[in-house]
Kinemage of the C-alpha trace (Angstrom):
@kinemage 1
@onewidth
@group {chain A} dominant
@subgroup {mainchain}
@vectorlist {calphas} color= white
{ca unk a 1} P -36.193 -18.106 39.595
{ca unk a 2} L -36.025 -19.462 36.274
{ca unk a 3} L -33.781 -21.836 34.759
{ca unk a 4} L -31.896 -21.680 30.993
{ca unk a 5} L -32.021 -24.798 29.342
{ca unk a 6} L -28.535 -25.199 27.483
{ca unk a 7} L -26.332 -23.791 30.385
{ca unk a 8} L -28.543 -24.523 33.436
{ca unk a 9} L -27.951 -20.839 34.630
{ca unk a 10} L -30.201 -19.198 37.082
{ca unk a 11} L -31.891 -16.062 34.920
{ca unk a 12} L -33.248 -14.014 38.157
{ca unk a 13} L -35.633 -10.617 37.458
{ca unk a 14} L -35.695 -8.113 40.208
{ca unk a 15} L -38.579 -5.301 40.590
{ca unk a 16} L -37.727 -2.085 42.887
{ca unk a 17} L -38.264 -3.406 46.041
{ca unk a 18} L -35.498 -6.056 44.896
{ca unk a 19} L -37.398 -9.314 44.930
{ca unk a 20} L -37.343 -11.682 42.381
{ca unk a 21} L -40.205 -12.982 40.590
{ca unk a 22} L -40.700 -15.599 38.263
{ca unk a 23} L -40.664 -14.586 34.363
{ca unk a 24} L -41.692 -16.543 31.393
{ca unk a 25} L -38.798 -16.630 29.122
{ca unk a 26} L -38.932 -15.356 25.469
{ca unk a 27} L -36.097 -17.780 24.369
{ca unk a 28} L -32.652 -15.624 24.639
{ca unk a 29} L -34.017 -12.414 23.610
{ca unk a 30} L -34.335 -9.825 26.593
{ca unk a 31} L -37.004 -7.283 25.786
{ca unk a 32} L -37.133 -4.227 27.722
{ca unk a 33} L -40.414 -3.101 28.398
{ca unk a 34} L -39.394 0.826 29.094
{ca unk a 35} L -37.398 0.733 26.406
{ca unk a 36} L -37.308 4.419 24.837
{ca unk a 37} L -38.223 5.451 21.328
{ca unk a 38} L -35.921 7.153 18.679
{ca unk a 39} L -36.658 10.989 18.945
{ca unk a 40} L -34.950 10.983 16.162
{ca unk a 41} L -32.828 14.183 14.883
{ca unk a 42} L -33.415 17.196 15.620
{ca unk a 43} L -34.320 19.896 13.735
{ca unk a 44} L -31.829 21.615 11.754
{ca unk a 45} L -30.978 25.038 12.474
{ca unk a 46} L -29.252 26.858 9.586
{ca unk a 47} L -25.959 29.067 10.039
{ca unk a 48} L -25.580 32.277 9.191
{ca unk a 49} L -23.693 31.391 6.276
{ca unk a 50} L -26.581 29.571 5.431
{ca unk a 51} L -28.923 32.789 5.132
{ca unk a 52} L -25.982 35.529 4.414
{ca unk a 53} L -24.362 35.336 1.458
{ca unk a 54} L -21.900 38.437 2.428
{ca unk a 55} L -21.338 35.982 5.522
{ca unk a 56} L -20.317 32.910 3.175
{ca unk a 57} L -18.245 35.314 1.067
{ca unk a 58} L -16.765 36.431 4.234
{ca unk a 59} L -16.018 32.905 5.572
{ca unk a 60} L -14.501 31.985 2.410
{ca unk a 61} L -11.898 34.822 2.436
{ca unk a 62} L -11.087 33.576 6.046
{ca unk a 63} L -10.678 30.333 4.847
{ca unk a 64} L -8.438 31.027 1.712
{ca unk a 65} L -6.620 34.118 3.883
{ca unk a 66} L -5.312 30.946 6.706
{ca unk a 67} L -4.582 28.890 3.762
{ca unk a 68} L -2.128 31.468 2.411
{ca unk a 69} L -1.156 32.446 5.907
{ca unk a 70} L 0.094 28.236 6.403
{ca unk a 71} L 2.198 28.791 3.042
{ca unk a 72} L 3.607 31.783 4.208
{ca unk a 73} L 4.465 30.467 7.388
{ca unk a 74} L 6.062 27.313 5.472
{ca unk a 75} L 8.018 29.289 3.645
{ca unk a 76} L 9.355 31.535 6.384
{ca unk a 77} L 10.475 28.263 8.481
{ca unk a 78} L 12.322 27.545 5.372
{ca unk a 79} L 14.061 31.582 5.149
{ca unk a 80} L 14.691 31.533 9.416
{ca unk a 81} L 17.007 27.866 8.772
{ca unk a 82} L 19.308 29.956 6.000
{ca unk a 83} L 18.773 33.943 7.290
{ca unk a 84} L 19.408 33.118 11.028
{ca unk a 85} L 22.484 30.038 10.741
{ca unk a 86} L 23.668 29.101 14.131
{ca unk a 87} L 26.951 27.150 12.754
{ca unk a 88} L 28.773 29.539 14.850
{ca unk a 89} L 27.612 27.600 18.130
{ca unk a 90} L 26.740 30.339 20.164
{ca unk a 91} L 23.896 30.413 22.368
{ca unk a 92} L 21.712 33.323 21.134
{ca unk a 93} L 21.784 32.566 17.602
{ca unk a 94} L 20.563 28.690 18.281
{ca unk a 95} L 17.765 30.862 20.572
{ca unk a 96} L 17.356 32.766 17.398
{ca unk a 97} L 17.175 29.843 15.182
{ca unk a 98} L 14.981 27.602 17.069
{ca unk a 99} L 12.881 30.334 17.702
{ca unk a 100} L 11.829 31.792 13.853
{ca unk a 101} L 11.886 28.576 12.861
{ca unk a 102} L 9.523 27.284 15.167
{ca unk a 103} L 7.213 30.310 15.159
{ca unk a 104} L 7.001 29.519 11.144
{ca unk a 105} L 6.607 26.044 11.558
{ca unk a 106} L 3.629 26.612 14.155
{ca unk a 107} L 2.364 29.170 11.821
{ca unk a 108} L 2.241 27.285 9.053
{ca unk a 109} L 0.273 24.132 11.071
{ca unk a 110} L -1.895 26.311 13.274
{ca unk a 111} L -3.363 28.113 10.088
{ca unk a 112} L -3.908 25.600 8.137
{ca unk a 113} L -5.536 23.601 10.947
{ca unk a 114} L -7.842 26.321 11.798
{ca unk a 115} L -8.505 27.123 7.594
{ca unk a 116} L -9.876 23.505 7.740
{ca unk a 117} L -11.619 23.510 10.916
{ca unk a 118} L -13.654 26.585 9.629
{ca unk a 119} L -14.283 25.550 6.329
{ca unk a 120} L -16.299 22.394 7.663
{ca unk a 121} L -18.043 24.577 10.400
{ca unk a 122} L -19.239 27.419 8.386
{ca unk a 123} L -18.849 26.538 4.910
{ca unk a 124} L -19.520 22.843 4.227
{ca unk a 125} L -22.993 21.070 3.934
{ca unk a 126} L -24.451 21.191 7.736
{ca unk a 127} L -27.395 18.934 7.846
{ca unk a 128} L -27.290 16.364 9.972
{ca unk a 129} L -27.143 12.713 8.443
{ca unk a 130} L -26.859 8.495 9.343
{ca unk a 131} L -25.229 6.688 7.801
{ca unk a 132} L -25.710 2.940 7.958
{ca unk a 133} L -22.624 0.454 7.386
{ca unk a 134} L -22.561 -2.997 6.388
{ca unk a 135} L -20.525 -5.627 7.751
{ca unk a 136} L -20.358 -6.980 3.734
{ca unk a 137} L -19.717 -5.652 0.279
{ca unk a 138} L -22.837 -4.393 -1.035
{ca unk a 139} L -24.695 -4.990 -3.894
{ca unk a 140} L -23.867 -3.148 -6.942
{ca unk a 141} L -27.028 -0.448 -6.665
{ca unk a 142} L -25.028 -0.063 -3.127
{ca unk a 143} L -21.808 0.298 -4.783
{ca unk a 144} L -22.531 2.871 -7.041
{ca unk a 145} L -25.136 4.831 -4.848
{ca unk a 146} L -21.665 5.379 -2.660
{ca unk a 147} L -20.047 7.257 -6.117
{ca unk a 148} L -22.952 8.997 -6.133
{ca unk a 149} L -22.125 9.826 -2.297
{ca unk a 150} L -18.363 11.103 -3.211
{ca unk a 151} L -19.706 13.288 -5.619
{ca unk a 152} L -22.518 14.715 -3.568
{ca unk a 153} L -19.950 15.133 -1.134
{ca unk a 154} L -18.013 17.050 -3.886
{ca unk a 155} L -21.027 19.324 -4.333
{ca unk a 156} L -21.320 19.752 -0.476
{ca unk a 157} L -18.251 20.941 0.496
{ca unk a 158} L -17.835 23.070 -2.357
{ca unk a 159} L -14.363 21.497 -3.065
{ca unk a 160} L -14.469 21.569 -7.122
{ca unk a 161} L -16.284 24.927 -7.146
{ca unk a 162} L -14.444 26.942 -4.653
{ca unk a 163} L -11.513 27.040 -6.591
{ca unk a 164} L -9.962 29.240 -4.549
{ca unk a 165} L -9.712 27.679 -1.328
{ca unk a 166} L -9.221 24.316 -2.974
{ca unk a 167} L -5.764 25.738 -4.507
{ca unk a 168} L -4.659 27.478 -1.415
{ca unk a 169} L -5.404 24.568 0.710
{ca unk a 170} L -3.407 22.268 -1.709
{ca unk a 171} L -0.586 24.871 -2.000
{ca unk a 172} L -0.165 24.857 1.955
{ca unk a 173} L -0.443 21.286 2.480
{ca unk a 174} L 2.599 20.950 -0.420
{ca unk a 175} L 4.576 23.980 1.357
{ca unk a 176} L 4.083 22.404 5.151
{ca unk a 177} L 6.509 19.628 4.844
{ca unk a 178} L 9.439 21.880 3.416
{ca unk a 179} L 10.867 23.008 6.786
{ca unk a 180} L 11.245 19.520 7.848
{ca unk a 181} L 13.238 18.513 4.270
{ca unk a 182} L 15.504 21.522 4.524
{ca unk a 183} L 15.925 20.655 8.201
{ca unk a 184} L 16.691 17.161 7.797
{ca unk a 185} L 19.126 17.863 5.127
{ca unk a 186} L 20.752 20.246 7.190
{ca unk a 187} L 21.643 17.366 9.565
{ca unk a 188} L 24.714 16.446 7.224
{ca unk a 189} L 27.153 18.882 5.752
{ca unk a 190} L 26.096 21.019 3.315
{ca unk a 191} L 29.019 20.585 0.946
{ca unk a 192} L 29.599 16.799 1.397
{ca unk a 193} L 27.878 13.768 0.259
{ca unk a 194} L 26.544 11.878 3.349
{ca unk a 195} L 26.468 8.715 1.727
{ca unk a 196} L 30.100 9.167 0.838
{ca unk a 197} L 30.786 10.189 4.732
{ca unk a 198} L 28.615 7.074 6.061
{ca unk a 199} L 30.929 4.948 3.919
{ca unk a 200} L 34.007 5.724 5.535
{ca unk a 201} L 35.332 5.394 8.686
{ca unk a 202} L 38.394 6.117 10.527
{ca unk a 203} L 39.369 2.851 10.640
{ca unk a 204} L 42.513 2.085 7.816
{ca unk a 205} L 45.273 -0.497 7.876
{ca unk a 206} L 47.098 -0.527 10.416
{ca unk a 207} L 44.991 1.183 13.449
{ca unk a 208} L 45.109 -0.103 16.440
{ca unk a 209} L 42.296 -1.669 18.294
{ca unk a 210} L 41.702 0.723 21.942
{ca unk a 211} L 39.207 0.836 24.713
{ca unk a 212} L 36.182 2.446 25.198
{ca unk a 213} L 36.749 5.563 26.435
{ca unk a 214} L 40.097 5.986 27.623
{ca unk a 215} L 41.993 5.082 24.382
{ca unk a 216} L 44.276 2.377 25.522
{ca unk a 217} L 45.494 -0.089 22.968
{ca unk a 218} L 44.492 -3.688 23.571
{ca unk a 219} L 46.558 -6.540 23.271
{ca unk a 220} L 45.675 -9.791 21.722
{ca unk a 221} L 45.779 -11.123 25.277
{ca unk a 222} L 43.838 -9.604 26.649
{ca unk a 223} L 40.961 -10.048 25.503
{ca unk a 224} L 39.811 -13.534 27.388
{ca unk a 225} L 37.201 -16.623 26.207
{ca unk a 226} L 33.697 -14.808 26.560
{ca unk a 227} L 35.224 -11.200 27.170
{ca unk a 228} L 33.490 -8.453 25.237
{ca unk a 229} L 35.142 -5.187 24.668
{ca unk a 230} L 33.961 -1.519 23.620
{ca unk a 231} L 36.746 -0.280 20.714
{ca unk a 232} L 37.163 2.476 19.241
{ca unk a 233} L 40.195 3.380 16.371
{ca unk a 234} L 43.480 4.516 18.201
{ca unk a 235} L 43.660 8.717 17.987
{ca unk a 236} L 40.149 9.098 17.852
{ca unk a 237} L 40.542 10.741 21.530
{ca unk a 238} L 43.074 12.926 19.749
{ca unk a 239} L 40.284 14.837 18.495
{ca unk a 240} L 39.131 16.070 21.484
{ca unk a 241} L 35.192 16.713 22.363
{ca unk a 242} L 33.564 18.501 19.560
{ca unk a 243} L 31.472 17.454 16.593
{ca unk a 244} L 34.299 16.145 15.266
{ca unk a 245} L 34.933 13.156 18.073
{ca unk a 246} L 31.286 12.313 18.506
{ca unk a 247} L 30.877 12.099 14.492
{ca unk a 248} L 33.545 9.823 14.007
{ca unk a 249} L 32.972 8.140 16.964
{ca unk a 250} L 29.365 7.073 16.301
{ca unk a 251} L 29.977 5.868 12.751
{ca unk a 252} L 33.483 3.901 13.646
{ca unk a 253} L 32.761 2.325 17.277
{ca unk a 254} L 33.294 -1.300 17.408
{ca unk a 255} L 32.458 -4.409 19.754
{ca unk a 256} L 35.478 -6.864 19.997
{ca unk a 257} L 34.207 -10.667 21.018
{ca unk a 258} L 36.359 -13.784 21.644
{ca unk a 259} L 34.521 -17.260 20.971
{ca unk a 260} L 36.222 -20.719 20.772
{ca unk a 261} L 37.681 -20.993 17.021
{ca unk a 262} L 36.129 -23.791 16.805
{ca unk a 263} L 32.404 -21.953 17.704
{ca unk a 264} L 33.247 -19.684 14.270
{ca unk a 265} L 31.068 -20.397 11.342
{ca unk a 266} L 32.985 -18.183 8.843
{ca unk a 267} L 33.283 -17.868 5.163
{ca unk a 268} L 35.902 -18.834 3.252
{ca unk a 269} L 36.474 -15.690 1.948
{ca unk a 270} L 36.530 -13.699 5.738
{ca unk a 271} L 38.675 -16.946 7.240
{ca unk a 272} L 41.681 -14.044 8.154
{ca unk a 273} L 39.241 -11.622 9.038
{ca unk a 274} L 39.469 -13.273 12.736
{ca unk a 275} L 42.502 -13.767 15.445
{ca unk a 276} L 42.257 -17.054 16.965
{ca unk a 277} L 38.748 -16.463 17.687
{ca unk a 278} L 38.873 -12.762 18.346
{ca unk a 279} L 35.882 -10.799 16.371
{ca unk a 280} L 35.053 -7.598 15.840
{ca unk a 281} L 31.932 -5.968 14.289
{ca unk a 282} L 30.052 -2.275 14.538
{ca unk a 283} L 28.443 -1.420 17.017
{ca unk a 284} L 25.655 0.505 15.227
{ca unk a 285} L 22.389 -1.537 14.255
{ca unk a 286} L 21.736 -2.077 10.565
{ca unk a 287} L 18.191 -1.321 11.732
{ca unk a 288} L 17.737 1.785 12.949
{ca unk a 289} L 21.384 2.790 14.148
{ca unk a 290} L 20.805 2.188 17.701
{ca unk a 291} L 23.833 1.332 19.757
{ca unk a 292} L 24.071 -2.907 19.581
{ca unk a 293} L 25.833 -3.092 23.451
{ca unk a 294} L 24.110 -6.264 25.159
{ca unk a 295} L 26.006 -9.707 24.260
{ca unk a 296} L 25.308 -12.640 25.473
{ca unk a 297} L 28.984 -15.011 26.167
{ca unk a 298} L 26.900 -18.535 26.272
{ca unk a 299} L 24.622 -18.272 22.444
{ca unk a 300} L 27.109 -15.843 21.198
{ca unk a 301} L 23.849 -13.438 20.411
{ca unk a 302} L 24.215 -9.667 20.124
{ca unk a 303} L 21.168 -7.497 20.921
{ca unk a 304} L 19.816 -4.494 20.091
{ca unk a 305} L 17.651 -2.850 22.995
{ca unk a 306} L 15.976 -0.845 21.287
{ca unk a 307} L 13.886 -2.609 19.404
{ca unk a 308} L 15.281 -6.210 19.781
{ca unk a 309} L 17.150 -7.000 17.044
{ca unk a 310} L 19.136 -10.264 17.556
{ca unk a 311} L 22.912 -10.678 15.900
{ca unk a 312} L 24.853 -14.380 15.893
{ca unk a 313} L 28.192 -13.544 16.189
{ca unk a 314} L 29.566 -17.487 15.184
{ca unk a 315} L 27.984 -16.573 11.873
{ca unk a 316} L 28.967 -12.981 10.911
{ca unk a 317} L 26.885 -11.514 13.157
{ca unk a 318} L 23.739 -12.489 10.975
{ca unk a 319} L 20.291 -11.449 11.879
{ca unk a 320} L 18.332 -14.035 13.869
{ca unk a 321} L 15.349 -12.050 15.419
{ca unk a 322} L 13.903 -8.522 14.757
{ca unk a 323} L 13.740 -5.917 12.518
{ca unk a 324} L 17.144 -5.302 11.304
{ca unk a 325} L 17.593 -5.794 7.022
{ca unk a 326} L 21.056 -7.031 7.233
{ca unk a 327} L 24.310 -8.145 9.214
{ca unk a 328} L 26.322 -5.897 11.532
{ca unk a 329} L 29.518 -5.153 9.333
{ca unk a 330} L 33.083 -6.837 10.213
{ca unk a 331} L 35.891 -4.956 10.654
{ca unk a 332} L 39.246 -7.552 9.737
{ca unk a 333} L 41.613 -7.483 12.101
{ca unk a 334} L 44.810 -8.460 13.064
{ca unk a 335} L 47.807 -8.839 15.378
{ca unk a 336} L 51.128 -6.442 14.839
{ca unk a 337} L 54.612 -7.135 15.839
{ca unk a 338} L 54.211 -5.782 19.445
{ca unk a 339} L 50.648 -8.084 19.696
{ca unk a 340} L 48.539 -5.144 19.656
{ca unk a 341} L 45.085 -5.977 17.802
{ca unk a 342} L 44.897 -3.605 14.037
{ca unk a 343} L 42.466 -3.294 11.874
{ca unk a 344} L 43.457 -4.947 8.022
{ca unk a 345} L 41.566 -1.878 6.559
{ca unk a 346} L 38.077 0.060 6.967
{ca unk a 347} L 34.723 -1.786 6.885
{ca unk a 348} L 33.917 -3.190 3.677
{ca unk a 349} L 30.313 -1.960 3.713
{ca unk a 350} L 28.195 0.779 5.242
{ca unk a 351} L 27.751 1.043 8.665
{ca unk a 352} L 24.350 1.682 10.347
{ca unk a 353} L 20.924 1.560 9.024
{ca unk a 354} L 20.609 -0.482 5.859
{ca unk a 355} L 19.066 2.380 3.792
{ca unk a 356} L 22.814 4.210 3.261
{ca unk a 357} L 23.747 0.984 1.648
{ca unk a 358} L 21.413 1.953 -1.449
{ca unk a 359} L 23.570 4.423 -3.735
């Protein structure tokens, strides 16, 4: 048993029959006396690409031929979207949509994955290397030994002089994201700005303030100290079920709040924007567009659940914690003859994620 000097730790050695037995200490360093030697690498074994050049020719080909196979795949996602539409809403021509699409899509991927997986294994420089890193910047013989590197590298892979599958490979890596543009865009209306539509609600002068989801107006008095309320615009059940409802719905749904008057921070400009402490702002996170349905009655905090983004209601619903760029908009309201709650007009500003603000 042996005993470390600093720490007073017991350093113990065991043999196989699991004794221990005294050891004269080296200091801290532990040195293993079976420790094994580097083999080193082993030898290299060339490919037949290596030997063959009707075999490298033949590789290339296969290489350039998956390359042009990924941009033909791109561009046949990109064909299925418009040659198979499925704005008609029956079943078998979403099957028929989803599925050319996709096929092109995984076309256009699988190729050029297996184009590049190829090229490294039978075309590329195959001899094994090490490379040793340093935890600091090197000197400058280091420095530009590594340009050296890149441009060996170059040489290697045959990147500048295989023209060929260099341009094919570029070509399909510029054609794979298409499909996802065109799809994205096809998200909004083809004949309508979507900024323009994100602008606009159906809330207008007038409108009355009604529950979440049955449509009922709500009175002024009923809303209670601490109450929150899911709105929605009056007549937006009118609409039924279809696109329609659930696109105006998700751009025009509300939460209605009442705080002490006292409790409201506002502007001077927004003072009639309020009914004796009744607010109401959108429901849609400036962050992401996630729904903005957790409040809390006793800090007068909104919350986002999705990724935590904190709103203070007392001051316009201003961002106090998370990711969100900006304030939940506020919809002015007030009370009609009959003390139903109306809105004073639409939002003044986009709703929803902060980037449809920028036009």
């Amino acid at each position: 048993m042996a005993q470390d000097d600093n720490g007073g730790k017991d350093i113990t050695a065991a043999d196989s029959s699991g004794l221990a037995h005294a050891e004269e200490s080296a200091g801290l360093a532990v040195i293993a006396r079976d420790a094994l030697t580097d083999p080193g690498l082993p030898p290299h074994h060339e490919r037949v690409t290596d030997i063959d050049p009707k075999a490298e020719k033949r590789a290339e080909r296969t290489v350039y031929t998956l390359f042009y196979l990924s941009i033909v795949g791109s561009i046949w996602a990109v064909a299925a979207y418009m040659l198979f539409p499925m704005e008609s809403h029956n079943v078998g021509d979403v099957r028929l949509n989803n599925m050319f699409i996709g096929l092109g899509i995984t076309l256009g991927l699988l190729a050029l994955g297996i184009g590049a997986v190829h090229w490294g294994k039978a075309l590329m420089y195959a001899h094994e290397g090490i490379d040793v890193r340093h935890p600091t910047r090197g000197t400058e013989e280091t420095r530009a030994r590594a340009v050296e590197i890149f441009q060996e590298a170059n040489e290697e892979s045959g990147f500048g002089r295989r023209t060929l599958i260099r341009n094919t490979l570029i070509g399909a890596l510029v054609a794979f994201p298409l499909p996802a543009v065109v799809l994205f865009r096809g998200l909004a209306p083809q004949d309508q700005n979507p900024v323009e539509l994100l602008s606009h609600t159906m809330w207008a002068k007038g409108t009355r303030l009604a529950l979440d989801p049955s449509g009922a107006p709500i009175k002024a008095s009923d809303v209670t100290l601490g109450s929150a309320f899911h709105v929605i615009p009056e007549g937006l059940t009118d609409l039924g079920h279809g696109d329609g409802y659930l696109e105006e719905k998700a751009k025009a749904v509300v939460l209605l709040m009442r705080l002490k008057p006292e409790d409201l921070h506002e502007l001077p400009e927004r003072k009639d924007w309020s009914y004796d402490g009744i607010v109401a702002y959108s429901k849609i996170c400036t962050h992401v567009g996630c729904p903005v349905a957790l409040y809390e009655q006793q800090t007068h905090h909104l919350l986002c659940p999705c990724h935590q983004s904190q709103f203070d209601v007392a001051n316009h619903c201003e961002v106090i914690f998370g990711p969100a760029a900006r304030a939940l908009p506020q919809l002015p309201i007030a009370v009609d003859d009959e003390g139903y709650l109306i809105a004073q007009s639409d939002f003044t500003e986009p709703v929803g994620p902060s980037f449809w603000e920028r036009h």
